[in-house]
C-alpha positions in Angstrom: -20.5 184.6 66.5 -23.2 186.3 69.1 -20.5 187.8 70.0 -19.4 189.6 67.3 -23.2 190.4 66.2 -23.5 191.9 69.3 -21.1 194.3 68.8 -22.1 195.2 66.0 -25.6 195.7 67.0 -24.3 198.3 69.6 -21.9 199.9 67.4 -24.9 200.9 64.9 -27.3 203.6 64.3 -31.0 202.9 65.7 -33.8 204.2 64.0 -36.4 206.2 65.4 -39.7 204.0 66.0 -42.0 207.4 65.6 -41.8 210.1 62.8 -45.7 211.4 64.3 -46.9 213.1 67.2 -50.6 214.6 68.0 -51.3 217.6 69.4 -54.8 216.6 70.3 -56.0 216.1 66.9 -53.7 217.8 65.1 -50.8 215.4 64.0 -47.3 216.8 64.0 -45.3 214.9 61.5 -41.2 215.0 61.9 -40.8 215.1 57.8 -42.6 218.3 57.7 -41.0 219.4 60.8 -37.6 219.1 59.3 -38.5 220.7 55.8 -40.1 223.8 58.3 -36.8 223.7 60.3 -34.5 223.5 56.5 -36.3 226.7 55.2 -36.1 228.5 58.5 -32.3 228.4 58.6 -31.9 228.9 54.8 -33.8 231.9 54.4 -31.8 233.1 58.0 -28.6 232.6 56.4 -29.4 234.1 52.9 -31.3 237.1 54.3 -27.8 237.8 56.7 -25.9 237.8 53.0 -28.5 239.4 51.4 -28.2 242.2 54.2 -24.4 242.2 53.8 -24.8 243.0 49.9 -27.3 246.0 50.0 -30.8 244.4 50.3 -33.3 245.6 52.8 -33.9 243.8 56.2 -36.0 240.3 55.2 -36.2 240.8 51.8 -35.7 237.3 51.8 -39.2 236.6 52.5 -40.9 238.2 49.5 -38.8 235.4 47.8 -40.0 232.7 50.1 -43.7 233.2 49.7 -43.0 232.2 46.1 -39.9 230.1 46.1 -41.2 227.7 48.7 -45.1 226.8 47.4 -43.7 226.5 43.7 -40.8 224.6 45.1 -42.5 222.3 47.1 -45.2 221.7 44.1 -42.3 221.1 41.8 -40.3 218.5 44.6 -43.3 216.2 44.3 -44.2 216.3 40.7 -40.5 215.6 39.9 -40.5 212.8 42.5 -44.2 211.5 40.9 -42.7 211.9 37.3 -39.4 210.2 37.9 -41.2 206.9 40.0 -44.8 206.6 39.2 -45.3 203.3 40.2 -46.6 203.8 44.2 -49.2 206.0 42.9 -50.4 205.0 38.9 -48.8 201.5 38.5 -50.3 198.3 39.8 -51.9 198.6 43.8 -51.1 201.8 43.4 -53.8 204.6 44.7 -53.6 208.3 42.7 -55.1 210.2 46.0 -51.5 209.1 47.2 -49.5 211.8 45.7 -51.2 214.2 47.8 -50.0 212.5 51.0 -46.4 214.7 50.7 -46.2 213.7 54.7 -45.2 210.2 53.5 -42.1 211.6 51.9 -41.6 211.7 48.2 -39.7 215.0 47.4 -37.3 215.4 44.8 -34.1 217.8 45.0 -34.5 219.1 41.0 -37.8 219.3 41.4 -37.6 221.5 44.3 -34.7 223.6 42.5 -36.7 223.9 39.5 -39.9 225.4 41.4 -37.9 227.2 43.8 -36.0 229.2 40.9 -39.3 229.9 39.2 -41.1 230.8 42.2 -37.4 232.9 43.2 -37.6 234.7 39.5 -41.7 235.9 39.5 -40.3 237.4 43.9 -36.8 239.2 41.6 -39.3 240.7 39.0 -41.6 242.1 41.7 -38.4 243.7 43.9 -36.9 244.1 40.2 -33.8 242.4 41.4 -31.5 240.2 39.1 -31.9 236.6 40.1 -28.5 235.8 40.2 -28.4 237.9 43.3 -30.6 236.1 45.0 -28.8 232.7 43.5 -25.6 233.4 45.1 -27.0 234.4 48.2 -28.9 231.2 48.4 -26.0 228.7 47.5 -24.3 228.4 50.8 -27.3 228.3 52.8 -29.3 225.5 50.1 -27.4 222.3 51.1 -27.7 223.3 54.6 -31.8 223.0 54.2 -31.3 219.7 52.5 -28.9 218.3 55.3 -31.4 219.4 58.0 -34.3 218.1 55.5 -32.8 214.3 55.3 -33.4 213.9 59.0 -36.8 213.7 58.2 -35.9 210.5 56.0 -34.1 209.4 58.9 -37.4 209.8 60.7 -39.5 207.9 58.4 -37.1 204.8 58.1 -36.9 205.4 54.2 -34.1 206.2 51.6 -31.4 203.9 53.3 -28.7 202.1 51.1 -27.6 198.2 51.1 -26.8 195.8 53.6 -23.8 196.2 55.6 -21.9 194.9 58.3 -20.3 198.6 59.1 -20.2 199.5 63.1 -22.2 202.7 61.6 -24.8 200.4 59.8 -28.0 201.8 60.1 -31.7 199.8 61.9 -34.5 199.9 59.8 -38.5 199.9 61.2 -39.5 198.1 57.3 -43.2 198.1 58.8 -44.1 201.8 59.6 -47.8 202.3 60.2 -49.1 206.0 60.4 -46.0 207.2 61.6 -45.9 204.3 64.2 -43.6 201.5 63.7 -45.6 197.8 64.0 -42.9 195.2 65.7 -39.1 195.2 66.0 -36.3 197.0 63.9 -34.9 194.1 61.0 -32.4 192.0 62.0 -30.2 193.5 58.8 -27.9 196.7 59.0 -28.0 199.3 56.1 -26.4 202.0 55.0 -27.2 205.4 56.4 -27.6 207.5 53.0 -29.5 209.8 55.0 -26.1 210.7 57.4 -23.9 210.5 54.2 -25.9 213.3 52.3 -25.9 215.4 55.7 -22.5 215.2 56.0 -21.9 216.2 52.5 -24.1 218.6 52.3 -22.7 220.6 55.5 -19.5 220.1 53.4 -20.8 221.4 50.4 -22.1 224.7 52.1 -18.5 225.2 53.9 -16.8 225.0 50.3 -19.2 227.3 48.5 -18.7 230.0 51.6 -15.3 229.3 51.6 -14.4 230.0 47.8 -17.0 232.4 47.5 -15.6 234.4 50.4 -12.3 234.1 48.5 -13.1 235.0 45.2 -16.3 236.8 45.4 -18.4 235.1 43.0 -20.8 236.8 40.7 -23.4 236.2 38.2 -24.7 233.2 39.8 -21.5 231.3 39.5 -21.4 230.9 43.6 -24.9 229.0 42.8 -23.3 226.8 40.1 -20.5 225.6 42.2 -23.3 224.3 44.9 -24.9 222.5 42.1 -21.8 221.0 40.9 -20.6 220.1 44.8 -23.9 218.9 45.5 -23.9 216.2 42.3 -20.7 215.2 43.0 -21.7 213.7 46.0 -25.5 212.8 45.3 -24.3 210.5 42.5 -22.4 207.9 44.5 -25.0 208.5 47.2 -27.8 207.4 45.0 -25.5 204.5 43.9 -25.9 203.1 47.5 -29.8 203.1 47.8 -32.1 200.6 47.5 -35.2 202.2 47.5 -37.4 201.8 44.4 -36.8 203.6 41.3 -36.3 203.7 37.7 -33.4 202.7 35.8 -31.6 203.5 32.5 -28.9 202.0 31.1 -27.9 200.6 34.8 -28.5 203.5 36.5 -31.0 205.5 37.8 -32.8 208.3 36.8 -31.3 210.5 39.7 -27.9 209.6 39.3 -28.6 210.6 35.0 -30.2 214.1 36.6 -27.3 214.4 38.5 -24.8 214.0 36.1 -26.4 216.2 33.6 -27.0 218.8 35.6 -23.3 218.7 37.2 -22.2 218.9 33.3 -24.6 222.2 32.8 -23.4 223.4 35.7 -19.5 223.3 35.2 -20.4 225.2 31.6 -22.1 228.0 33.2 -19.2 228.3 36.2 -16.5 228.4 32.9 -18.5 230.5 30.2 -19.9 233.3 32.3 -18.1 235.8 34.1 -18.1 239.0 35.6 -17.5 240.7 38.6 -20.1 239.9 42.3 -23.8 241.9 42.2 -24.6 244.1 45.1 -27.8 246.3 45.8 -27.8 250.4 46.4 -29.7 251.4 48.8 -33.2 252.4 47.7 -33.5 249.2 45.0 -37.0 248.2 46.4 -38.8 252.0 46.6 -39.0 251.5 42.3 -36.1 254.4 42.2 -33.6 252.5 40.7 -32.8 251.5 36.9 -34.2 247.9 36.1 -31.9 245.4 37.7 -31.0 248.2 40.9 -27.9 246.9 41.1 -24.2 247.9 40.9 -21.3 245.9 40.8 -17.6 245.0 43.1 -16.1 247.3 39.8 -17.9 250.4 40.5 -17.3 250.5 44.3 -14.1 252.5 43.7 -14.8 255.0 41.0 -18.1 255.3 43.4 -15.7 256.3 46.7 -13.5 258.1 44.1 -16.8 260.6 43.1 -18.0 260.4 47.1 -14.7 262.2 47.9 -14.6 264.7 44.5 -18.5 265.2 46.0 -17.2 266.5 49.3 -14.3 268.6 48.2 -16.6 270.3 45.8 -19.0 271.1 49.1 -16.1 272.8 50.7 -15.5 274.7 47.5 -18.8 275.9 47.3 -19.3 276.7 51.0 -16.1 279.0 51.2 -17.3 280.9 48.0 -20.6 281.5 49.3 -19.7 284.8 50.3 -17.6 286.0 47.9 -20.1 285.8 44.9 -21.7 282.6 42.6 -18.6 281.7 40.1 -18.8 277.7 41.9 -22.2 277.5 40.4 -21.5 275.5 37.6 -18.8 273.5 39.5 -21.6 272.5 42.0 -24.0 271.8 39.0 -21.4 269.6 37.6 -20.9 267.5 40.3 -24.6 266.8 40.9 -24.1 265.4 37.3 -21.2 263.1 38.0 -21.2 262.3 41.6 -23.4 259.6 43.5 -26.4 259.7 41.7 -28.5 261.4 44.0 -32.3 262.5 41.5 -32.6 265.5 44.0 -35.2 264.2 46.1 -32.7 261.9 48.5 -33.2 258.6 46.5 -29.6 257.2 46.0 -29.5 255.6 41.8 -27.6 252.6 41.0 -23.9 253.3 39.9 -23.1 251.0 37.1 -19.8 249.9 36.6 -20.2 250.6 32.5 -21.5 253.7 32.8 -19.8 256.5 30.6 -16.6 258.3 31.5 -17.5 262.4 33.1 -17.1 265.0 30.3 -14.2 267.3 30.3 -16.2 269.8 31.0 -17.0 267.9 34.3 -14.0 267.2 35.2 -12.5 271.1 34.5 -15.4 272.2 37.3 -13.9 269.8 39.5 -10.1 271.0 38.9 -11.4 274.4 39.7 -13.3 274.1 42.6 -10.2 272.1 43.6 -7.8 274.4 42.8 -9.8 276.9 45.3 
């Protein structure tokens, strides 16, 4: 029997016995660190797609200085909301919800800030937010994997008792960041690893697909919120940590499957070709959303070439008198979009059809 315990005891997952360090006064808390580590990487990755689909070099950052604050604001009142007990019910101290450090941040909550805080950033750049969404939705779950380490840190959020080799020690007796005796005697599961692993998981499938289909209109962003339920529900079903139930389950695992259902209605209903940016979207020289679409980029290369041809038509007729001057002055109507000062427009994809009279200059300057 000590046998077997024993080996069991090796096989598992030890828990760290510190989640704080000081830097002279100053106390460096592994939660945090994680969270700071989570939105480093996600805001890399998004601003590398973001790049790749017109925007301007770290664009990505006049969304984080919104998206962040408002998410992180909306994380704890969601977690405060949906288990009020530690802090309003009985023992409980109301200073407590302040104490973010301790842990205590909830996934919609964070989305739901994040998104406002990610809308007021669009309206500012006057980009669409589904832009911005789809960039995000690969690079999201990859935050919240390297964000659960700091759960693994604070030796919180585990499941039930098990007797799996890859059961996880607990320190139940955590003072400031510093855990007071011996880890329990009792395996549990390691929710924490479970989420990480699905999550990575989650933000290969979403760059996967969307790399194959080239998802628009935020629909890259629903399939990460669909993914992401899928796997949170039977996640949550394995935790013992305190919370509130209804009708046997709890209120996560509801959120979850509500908003996996919302989700799967927006990936089916909408539709429509993957936004990108044209160049000059932030300088205010662009229509409202400064977008174009994946349908426009040929009828775009299409005018780029009509553009050139008409050059060389109006170059070899220089000498020879002006008759190209209303072939030229056509295709500044119909080509790229340029306002005459440099400034590329947006090219939208539903944009009307050039006149016949356009497209006459252009036979002619062809024909020359």
């Amino acid at each position: 029997m000590s046998g077997s315990l024993s080996r069991v005891t090796l096989a598992s997952i030890p828990s760290p016995s510190t989640s704080v360090w000081h830097l002279w006064a100053v106390p460096i808390r592994a939660y945090a660190l994680c969270i700071i580590i989570g939105i480093i990487v996600a805001a890399w990755i998004t601003d590398r797609r973001m790049r790749a689909r017109g925007a301007a070099p770290w664009a990505i950052l006049d969304v984080v200085v919104w998206a962040v604050p408002l998410g992180i604001i909306g994380a704890r009142v969601y977690s405060v909301i949906t288990t009020p007990q530690p802090y309003f019910g009985r023992g409980g101290h109301p200073i407590d919800v302040l104490k973010i450090w301790q842990g205590g941040l909830g996934i919609w909550g964070a989305v739901a800030g994040g998104a406002l805080g990610a809308w007021i950033a669009c309206r500012r750049l006057r980009i669409p937010l589904s832009f911005v969404a789809d960039c995000l939705a690969p690079a999201l779950p990859v935050a919240q994997a390297i964000g659960r380490f700091g759960n693994y840190f604070n030796n919180e959020l585990y499941g039930r008792a098990t007797t799996l080799p890859w059961g996880l020690q607990i320190h139940k007796n955590m003072v400031d960041g510093v855990a007071v005796g011996g880890p329990d005697t009792t395996l549990y599961q390691p929710t924490f690893l479970y989420e990480v692993i699905w999550d990575l998981g989650v933000a290969l499938l979403v760059w996967l697909l969307d790399r194959r289909y080239r998802f628009g209109r935020g629909r890259a962003f629903a399939l990460y919120v669909m993914a992401y339920t899928a796997g949170r529900a039977w996640i949550e079903y394995l935790r013992i940590d305190t919370a509130n139930h209804f009708l046997g389950l709890r209120l996560n695992d509801w959120t979850s499957i509500i908003v996996f259902i919302g989700a799967l209605i927006y990936f089916v209903m909408v539709r429509g070709p993957r936004v990108d940016l044209v160049p000059g979207y932030a300088d205010g020289d662009t229509k409202d959303d400064g977008t174009r679409d994946d349908s426009a980029a040929s009828a775009d290369a299409d005018d780029s070439t009509t553009d050139a041809d008409s050059a060389d038509g109006g170059a070899a007729d220089a000498d020879g008198g002006t008759a190209d001057a209303g072939a030229d002055s056509a295709d500044d109507d119909g080509g790229s979009g340029d306002d005459g000062d440099g400034a590329p427009r947006p090219v939208d994809a539903d944009a009307d059809e050039p006149s016949d009279d356009t497209d006459a200059a252009r036979s002619k300057t062809r024909s020359r």
